[in-house]
TORSE-780794 format. One record per residue (C-alpha): residue number from 1; residue in one letter; x negated, y, z negated. Coordinates in nm, 4 decimals. Last residue first. Layout:
<recs>
num: NUM; residu: a; xx: X; yy: Y; zz: Z;
...
</recs>
This chain:
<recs>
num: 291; residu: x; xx: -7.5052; yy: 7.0978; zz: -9.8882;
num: 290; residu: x; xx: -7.3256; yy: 7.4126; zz: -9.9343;
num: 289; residu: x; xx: -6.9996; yy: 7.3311; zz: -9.6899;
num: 288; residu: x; xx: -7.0252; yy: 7.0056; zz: -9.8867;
num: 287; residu: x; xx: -6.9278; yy: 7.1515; zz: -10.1649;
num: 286; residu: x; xx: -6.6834; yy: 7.3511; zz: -10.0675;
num: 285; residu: x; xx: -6.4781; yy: 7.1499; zz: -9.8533;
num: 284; residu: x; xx: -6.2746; yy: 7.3069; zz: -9.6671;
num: 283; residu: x; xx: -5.9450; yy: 7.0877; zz: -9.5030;
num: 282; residu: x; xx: -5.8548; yy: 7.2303; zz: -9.2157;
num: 281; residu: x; xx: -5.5868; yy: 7.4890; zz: -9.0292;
num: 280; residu: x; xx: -5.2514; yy: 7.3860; zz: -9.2011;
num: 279; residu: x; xx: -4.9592; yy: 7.5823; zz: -9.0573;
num: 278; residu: x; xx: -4.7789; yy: 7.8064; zz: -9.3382;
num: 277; residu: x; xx: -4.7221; yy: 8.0738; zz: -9.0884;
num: 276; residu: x; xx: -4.9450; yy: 8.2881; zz: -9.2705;
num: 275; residu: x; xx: -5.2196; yy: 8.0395; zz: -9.1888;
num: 274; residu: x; xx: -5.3276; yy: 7.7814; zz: -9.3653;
num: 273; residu: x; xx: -5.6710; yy: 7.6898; zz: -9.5413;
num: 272; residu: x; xx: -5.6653; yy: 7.3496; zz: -9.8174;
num: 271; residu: x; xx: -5.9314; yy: 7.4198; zz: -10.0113;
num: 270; residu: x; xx: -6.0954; yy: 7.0957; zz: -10.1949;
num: 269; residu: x; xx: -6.1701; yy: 7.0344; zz: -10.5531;
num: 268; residu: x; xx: -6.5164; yy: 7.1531; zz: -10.7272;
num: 267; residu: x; xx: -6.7151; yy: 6.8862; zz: -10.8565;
num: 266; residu: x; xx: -6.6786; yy: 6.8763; zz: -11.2467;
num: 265; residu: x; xx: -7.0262; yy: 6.8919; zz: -11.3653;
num: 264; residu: x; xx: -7.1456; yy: 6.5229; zz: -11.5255;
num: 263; residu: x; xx: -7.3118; yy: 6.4298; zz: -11.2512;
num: 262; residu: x; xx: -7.5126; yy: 6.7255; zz: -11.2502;
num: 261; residu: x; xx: -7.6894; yy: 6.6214; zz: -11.4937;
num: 260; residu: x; xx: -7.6508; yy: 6.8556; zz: -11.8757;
num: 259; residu: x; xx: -7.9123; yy: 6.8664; zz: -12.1242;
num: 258; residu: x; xx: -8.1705; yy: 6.7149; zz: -11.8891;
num: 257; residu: x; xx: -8.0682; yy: 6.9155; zz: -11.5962;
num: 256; residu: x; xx: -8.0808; yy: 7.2140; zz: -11.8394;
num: 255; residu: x; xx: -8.4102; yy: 7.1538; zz: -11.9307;
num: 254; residu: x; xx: -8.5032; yy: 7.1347; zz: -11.5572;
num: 253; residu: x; xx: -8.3594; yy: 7.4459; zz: -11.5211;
num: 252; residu: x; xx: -8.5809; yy: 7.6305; zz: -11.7723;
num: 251; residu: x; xx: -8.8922; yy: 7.4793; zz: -11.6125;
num: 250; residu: x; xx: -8.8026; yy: 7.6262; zz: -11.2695;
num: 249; residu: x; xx: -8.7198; yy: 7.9736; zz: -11.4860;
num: 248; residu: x; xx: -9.0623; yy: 7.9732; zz: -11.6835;
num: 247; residu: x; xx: -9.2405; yy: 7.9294; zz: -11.3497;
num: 246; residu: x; xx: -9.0727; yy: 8.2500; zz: -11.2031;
num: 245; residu: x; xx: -9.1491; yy: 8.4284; zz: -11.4807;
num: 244; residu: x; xx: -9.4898; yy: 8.3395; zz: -11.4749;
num: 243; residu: x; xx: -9.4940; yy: 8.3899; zz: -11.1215;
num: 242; residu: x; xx: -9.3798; yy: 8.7022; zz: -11.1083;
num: 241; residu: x; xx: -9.6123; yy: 8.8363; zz: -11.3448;
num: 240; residu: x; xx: -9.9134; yy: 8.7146; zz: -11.1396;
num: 239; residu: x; xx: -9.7243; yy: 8.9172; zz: -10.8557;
num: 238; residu: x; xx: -9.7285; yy: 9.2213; zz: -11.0451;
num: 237; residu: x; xx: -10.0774; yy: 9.2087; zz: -11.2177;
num: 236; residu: x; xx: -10.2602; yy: 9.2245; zz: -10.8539;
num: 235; residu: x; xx: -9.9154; yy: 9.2811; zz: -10.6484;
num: 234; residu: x; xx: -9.6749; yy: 9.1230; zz: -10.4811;
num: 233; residu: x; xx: -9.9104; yy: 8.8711; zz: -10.3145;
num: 232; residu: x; xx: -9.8157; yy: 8.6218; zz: -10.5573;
num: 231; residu: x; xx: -9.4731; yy: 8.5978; zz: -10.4920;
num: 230; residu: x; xx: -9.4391; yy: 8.4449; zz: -10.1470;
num: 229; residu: x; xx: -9.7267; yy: 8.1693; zz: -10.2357;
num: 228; residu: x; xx: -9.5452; yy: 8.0908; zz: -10.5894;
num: 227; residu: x; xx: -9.2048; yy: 7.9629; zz: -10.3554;
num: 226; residu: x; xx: -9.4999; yy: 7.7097; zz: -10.1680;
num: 225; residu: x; xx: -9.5735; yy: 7.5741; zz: -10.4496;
num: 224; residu: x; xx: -9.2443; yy: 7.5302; zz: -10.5769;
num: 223; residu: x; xx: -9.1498; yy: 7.3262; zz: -10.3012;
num: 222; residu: x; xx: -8.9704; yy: 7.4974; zz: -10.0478;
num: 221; residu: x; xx: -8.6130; yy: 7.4223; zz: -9.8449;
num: 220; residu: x; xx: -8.6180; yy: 7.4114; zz: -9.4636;
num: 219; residu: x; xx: -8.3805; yy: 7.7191; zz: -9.2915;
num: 218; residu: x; xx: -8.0697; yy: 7.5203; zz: -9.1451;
num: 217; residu: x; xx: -7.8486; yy: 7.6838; zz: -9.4586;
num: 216; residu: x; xx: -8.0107; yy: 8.0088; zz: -9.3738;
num: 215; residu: x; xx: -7.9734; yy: 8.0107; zz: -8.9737;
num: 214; residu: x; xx: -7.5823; yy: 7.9085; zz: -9.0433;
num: 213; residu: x; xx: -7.5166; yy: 8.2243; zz: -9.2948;
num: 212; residu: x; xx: -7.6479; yy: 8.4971; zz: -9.0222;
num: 211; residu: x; xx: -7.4865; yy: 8.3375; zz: -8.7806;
num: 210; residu: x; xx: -7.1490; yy: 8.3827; zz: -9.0125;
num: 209; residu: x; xx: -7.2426; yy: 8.7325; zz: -9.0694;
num: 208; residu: x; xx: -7.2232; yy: 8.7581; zz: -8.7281;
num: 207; residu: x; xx: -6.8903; yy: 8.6386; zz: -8.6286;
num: 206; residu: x; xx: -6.7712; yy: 8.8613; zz: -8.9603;
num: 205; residu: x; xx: -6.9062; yy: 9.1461; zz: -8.8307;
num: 204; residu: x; xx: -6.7263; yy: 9.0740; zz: -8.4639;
num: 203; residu: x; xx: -6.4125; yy: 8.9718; zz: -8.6057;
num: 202; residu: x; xx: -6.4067; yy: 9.2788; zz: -8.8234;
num: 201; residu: x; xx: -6.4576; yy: 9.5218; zz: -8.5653;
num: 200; residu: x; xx: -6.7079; yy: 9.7771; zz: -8.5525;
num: 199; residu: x; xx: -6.8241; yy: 9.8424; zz: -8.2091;
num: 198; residu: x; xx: -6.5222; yy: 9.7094; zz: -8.0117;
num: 197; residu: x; xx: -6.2644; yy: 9.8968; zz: -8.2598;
num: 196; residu: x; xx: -6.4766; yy: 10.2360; zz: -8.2697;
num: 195; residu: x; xx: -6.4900; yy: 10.2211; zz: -7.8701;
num: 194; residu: x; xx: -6.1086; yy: 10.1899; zz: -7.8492;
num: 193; residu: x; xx: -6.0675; yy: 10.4963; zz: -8.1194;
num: 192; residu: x; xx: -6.3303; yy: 10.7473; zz: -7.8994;
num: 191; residu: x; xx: -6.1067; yy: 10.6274; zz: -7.6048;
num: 190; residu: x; xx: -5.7821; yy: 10.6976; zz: -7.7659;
num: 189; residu: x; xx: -5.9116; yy: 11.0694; zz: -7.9305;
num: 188; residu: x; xx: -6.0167; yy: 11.1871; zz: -7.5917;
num: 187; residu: x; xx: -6.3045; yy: 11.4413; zz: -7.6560;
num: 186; residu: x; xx: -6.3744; yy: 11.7101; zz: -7.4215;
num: 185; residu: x; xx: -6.1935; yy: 11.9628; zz: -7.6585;
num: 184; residu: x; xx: -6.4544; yy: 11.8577; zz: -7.9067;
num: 183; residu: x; xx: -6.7614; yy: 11.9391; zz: -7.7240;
num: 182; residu: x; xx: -6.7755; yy: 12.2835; zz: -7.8833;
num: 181; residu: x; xx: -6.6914; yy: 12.2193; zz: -8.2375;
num: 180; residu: x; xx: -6.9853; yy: 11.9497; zz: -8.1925;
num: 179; residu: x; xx: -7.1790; yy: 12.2127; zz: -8.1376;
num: 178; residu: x; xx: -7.0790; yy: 12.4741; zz: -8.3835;
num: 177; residu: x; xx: -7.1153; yy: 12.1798; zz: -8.6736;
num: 176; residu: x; xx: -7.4881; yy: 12.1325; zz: -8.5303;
num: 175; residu: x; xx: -7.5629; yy: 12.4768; zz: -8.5855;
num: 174; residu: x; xx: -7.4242; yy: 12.5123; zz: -8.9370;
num: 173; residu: x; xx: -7.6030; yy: 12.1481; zz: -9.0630;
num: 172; residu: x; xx: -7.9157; yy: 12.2852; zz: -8.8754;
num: 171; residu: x; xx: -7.8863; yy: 12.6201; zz: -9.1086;
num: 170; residu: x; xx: -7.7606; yy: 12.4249; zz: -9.3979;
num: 169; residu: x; xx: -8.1111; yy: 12.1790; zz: -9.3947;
num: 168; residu: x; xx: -8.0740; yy: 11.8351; zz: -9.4094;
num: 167; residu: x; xx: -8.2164; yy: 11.7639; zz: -9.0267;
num: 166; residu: x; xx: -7.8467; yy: 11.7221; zz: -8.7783;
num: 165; residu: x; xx: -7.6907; yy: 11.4341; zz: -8.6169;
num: 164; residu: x; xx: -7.3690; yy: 11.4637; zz: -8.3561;
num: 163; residu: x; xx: -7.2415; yy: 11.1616; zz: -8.3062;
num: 162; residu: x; xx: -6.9761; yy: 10.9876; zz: -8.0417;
num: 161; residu: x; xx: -7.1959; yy: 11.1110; zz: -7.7259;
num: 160; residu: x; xx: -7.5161; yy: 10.9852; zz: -7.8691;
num: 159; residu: x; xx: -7.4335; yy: 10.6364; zz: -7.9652;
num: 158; residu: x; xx: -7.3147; yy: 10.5603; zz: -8.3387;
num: 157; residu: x; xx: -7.5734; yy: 10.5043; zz: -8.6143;
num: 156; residu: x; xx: -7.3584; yy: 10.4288; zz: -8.8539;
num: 155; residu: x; xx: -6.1565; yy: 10.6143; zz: -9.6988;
num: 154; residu: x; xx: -5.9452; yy: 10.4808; zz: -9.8564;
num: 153; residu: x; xx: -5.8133; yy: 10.5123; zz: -10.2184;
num: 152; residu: x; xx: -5.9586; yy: 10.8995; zz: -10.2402;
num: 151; residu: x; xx: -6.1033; yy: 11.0346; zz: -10.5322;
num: 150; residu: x; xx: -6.0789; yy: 11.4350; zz: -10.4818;
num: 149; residu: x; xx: -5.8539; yy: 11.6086; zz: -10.2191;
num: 148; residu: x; xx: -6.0435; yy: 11.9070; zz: -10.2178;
num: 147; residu: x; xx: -5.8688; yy: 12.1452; zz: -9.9176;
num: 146; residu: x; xx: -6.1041; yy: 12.4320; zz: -9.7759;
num: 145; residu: x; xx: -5.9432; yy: 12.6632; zz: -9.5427;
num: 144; residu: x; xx: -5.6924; yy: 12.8490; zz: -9.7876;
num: 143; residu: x; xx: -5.8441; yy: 12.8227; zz: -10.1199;
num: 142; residu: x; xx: -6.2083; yy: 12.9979; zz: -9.9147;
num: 141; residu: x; xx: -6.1907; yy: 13.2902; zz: -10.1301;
num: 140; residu: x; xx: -6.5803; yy: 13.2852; zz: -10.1120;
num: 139; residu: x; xx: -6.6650; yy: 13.2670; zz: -10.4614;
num: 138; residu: x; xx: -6.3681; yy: 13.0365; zz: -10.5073;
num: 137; residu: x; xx: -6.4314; yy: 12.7917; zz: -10.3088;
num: 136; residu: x; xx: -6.7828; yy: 12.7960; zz: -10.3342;
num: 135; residu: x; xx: -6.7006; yy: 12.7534; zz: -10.7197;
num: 134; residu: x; xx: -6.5122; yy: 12.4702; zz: -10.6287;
num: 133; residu: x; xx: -6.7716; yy: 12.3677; zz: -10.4204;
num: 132; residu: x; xx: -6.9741; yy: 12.3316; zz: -10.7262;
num: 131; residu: x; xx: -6.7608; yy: 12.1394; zz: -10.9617;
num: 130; residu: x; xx: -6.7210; yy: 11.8692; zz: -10.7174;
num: 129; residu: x; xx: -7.0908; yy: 11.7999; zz: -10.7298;
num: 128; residu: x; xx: -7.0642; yy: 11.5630; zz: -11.0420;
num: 127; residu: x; xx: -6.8259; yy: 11.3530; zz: -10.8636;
num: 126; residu: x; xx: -6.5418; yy: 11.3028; zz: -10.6221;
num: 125; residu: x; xx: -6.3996; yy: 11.2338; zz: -10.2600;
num: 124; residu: x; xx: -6.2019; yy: 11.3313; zz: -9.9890;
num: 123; residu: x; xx: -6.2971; yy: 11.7425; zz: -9.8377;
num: 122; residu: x; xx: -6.0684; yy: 11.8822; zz: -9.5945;
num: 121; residu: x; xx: -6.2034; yy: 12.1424; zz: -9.4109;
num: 120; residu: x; xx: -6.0873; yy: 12.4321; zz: -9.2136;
num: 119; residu: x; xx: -6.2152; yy: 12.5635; zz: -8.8954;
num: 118; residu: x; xx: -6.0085; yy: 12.8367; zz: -8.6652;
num: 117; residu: x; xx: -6.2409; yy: 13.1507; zz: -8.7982;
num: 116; residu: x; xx: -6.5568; yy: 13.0165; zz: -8.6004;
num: 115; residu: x; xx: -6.8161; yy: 13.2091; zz: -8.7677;
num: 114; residu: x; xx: -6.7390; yy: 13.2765; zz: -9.1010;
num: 113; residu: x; xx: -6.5681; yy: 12.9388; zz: -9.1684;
num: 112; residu: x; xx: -6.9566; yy: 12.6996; zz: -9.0501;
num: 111; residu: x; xx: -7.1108; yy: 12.9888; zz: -9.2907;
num: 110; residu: x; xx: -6.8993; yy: 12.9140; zz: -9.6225;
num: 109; residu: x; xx: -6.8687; yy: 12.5632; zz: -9.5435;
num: 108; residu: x; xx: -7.2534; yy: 12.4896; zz: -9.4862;
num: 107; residu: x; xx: -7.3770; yy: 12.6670; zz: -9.8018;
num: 106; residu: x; xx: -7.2122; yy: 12.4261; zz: -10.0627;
num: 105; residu: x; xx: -7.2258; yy: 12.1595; zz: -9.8139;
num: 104; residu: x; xx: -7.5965; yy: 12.0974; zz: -9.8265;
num: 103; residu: x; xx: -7.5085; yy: 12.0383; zz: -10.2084;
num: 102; residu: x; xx: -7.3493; yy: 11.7400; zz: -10.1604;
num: 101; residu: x; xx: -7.5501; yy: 11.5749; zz: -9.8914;
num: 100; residu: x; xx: -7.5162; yy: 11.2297; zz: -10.0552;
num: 99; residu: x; xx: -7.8033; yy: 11.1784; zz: -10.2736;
num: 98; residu: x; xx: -7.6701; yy: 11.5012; zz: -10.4554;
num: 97; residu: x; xx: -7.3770; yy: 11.3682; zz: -10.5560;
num: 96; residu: x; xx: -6.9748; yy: 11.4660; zz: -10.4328;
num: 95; residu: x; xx: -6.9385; yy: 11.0997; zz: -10.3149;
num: 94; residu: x; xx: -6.8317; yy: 11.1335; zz: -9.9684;
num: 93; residu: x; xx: -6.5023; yy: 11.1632; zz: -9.7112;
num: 92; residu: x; xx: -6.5626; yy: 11.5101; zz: -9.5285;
num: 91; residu: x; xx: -6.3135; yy: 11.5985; zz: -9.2960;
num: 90; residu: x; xx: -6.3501; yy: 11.8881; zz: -9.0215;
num: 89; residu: x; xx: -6.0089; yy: 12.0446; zz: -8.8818;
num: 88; residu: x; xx: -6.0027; yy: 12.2401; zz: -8.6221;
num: 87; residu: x; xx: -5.7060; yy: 12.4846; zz: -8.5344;
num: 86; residu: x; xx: -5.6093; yy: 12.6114; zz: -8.1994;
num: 85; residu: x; xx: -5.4529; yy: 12.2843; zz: -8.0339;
num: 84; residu: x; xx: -5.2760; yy: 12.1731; zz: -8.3275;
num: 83; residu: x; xx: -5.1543; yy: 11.8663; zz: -8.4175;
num: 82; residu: x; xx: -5.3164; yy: 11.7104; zz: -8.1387;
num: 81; residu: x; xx: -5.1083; yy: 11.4413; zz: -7.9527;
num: 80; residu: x; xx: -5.0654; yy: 11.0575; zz: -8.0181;
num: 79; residu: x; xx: -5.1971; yy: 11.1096; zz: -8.3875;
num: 78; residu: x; xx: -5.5549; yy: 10.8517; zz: -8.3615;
num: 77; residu: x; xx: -5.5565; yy: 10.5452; zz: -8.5256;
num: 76; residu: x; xx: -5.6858; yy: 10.4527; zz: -8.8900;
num: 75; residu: x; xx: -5.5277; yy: 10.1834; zz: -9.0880;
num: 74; residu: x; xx: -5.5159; yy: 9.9259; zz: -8.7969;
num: 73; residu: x; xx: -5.9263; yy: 10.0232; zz: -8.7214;
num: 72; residu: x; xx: -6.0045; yy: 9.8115; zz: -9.0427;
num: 71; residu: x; xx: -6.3805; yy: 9.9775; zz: -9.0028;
num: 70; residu: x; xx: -6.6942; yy: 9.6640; zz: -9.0459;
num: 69; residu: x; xx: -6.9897; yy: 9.7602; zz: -9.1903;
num: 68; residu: x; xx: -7.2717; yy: 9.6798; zz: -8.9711;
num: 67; residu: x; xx: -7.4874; yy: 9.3780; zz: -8.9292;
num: 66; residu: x; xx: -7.8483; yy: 9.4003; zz: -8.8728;
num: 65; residu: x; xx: -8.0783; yy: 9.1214; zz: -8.9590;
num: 64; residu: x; xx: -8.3859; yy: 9.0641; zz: -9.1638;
num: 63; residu: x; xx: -8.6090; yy: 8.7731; zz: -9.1827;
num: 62; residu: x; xx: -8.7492; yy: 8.8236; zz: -8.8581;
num: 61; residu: x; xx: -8.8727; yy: 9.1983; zz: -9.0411;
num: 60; residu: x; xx: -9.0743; yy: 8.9767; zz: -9.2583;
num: 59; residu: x; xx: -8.9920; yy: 9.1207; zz: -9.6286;
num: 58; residu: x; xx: -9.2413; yy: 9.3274; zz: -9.7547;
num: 57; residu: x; xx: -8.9452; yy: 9.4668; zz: -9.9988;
num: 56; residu: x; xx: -8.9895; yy: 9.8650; zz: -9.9814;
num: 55; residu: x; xx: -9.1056; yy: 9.8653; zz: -9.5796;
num: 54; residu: x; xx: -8.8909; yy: 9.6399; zz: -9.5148;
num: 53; residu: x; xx: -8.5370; yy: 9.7468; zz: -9.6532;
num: 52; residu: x; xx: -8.6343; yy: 10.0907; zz: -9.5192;
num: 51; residu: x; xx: -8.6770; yy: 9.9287; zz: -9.1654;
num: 50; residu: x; xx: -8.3801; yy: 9.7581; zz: -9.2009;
num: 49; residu: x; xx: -8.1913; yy: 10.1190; zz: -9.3150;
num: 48; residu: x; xx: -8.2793; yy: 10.2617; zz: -9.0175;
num: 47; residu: x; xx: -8.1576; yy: 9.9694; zz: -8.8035;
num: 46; residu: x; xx: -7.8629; yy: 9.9376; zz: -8.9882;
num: 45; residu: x; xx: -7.6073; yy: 9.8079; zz: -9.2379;
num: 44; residu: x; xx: -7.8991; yy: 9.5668; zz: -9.3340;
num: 43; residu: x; xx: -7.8673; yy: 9.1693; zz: -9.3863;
num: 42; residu: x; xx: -8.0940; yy: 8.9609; zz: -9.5690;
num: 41; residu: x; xx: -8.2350; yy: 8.5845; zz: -9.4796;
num: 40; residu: x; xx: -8.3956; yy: 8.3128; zz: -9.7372;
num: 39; residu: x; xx: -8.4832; yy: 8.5310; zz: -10.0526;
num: 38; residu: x; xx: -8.7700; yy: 8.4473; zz: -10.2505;
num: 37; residu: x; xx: -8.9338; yy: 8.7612; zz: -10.2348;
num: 36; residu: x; xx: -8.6195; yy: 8.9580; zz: -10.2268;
num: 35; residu: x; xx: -8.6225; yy: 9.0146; zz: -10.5777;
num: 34; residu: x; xx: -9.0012; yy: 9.1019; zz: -10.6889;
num: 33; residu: x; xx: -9.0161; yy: 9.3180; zz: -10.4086;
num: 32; residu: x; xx: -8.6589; yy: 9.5062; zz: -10.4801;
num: 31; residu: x; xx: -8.8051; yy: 9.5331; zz: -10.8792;
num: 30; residu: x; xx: -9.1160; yy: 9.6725; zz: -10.7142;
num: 29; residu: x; xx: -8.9153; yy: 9.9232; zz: -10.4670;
num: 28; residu: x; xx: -8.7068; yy: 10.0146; zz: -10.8004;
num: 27; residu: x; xx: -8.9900; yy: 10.1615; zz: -10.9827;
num: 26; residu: x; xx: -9.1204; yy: 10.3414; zz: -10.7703;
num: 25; residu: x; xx: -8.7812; yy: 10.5055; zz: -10.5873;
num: 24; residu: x; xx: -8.7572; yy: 10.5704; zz: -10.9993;
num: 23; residu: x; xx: -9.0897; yy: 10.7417; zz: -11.0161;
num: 22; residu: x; xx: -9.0769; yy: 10.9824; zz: -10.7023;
num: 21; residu: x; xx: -9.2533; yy: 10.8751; zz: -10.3532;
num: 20; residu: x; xx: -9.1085; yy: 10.6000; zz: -10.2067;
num: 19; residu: x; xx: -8.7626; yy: 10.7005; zz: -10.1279;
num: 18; residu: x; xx: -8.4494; yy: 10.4467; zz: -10.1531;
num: 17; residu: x; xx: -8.1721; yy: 10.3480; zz: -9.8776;
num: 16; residu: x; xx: -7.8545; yy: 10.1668; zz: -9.9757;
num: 15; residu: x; xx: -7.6235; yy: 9.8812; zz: -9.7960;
num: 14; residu: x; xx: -7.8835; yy: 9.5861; zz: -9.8757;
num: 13; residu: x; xx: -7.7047; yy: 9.2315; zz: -9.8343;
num: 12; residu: x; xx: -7.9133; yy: 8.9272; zz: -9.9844;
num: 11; residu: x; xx: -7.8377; yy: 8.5666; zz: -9.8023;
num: 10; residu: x; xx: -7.9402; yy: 8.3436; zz: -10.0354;
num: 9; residu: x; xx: -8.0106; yy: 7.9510; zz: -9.9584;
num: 8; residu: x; xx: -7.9508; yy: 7.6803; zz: -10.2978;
num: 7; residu: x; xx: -8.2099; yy: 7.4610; zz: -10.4352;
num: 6; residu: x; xx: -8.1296; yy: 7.5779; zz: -10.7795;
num: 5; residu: x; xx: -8.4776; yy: 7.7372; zz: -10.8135;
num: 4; residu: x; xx: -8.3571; yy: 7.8878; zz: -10.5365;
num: 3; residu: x; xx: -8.0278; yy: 8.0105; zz: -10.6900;
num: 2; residu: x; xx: -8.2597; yy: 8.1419; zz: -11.0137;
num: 1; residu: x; xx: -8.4593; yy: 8.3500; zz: -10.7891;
</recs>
């Protein structure tokens, strides 16, 4: 709010999803509304998570684009042969909380080893669920075919044939484990690592973000009229709220344009980019990059 006021464009960036129906997901879905209200363009991770971004915002679904994260594909490439052509290995890289699936996997692993005795897991990652499939770990006498690696350094919707997807429930979880088991011999690891690079490349994300960027800086500015329209409908006490607040910040930065013009703000110096071969690519000027 405070960077419009400013006269600048924001982009927000939502990677999370929220309910609607407890207290917090409540409370938070007003606070989102109140946010993005103002907002010139956001960005989503995905299609599901656009529409959740809508939905709990009332943002204009134009307004909202879909950009996934991007994968550094150079770290991760697939071992030129299997290292085993019996065994299975199934990774898990997660927060150990509950949001996450954590607990699902506390009565997935046990079943998913009983019936297909050539799986073990490796599970990256930490939190307050770790305690828990350690116990499954040891209740189970699992120590052999369940690795915990805990906090890991490194570590979307993907088409049909790369992704197997499953309801929350262990007994899906278990059933949809066995199939993909089953289609994994089928799998070349190259191809499956070829596709990843095309889909989720940093190039492209970053060619995109940048679109993203351009249609916000040529989006027209609003007078503060018009900014009180997009709050006011946020509710009947809510939005009045809103823009009070909102008020009390445009007059708030007029005071400080009065204590301190921005003539008298040192103007940021220019960038000079080069390459890694020390060759200059252009000058960047930041401040007129956000004019």
């Amino acid at each position: 709010m405070h960077a419009r006021t400013m006269g600048y464009k924001v982009v927000f960036t939502d990677h999370s999803l929220y309910g609607f129906g407890d207290v917090g997901s409540i409370h938070m879905n007003k606070v989102l509304q109140f946010t993005l209200a103002d907002v010139t363009q956001a960005i989503c991770v995905s299609h599901t998570s656009k529409e959740n971004t809508v939905l709990r915002s009332g943002l204009p679904p134009e307004k909202v684009f879909v950009i996934p994260n991007a994968v550094d594909t150079a770290m991760f490439k697939p071992a030129p042969e299997r290292l085993s052509d019996r065994e299975i290995v199934i990774v898990v890289i997660s927060r150990l909380v509950y949001r996450k699936g954590a607990d699902l996997l506390v009565e997935v692993i046990p079943e998913v080893c009983r019936l297909h005795s050539n799986v073990r897991f490796i599970i990256g990652g930490d939190g307050p669920k770790r305690v828990r499939l350690e116990e499954m770990r040891e209740k189970h006498s699992l120590q052999d075919r369940v690795d915990m690696l805990g906090a890991v350094p490194h570590a979307k919707v993907l088409p049909d044939d790369m992704i197997v997807l499953a309801e929350p429930d262990p007994n899906d979880m278990v059933q949809a484990i066995t199939k993909a088991i089953h289609i994994l011999p089928h799998i070349d690891p190259q191809a499956m690592h070829t596709r990843m690079k095309t889909l989720y490349s940093w190039h492209d994300v970053a060619r995109r973000t940048e679109i993203v960027y351009d249609r916000a800086l040529r989006c027209s500015s609003q007078n503060l009229l018009e900014r009180l329209s997009r709050y006011l409908p946020c509710g009947a006490w809510a939005g009045k709220i809103f823009c009070l607040v909102m008020i009390i910040d445009f007059l708030f930065w007029h005071l400080l344009q009065l204590w301190q013009p921005d003539r008298d703000i040192e103007v940021v110096p220019d960038i000079l980019l080069t390459n890694r071969r020390g060759e200059t690519l252009q000058d960047f000027n930041i401040d007129d990059r956000l004019r």
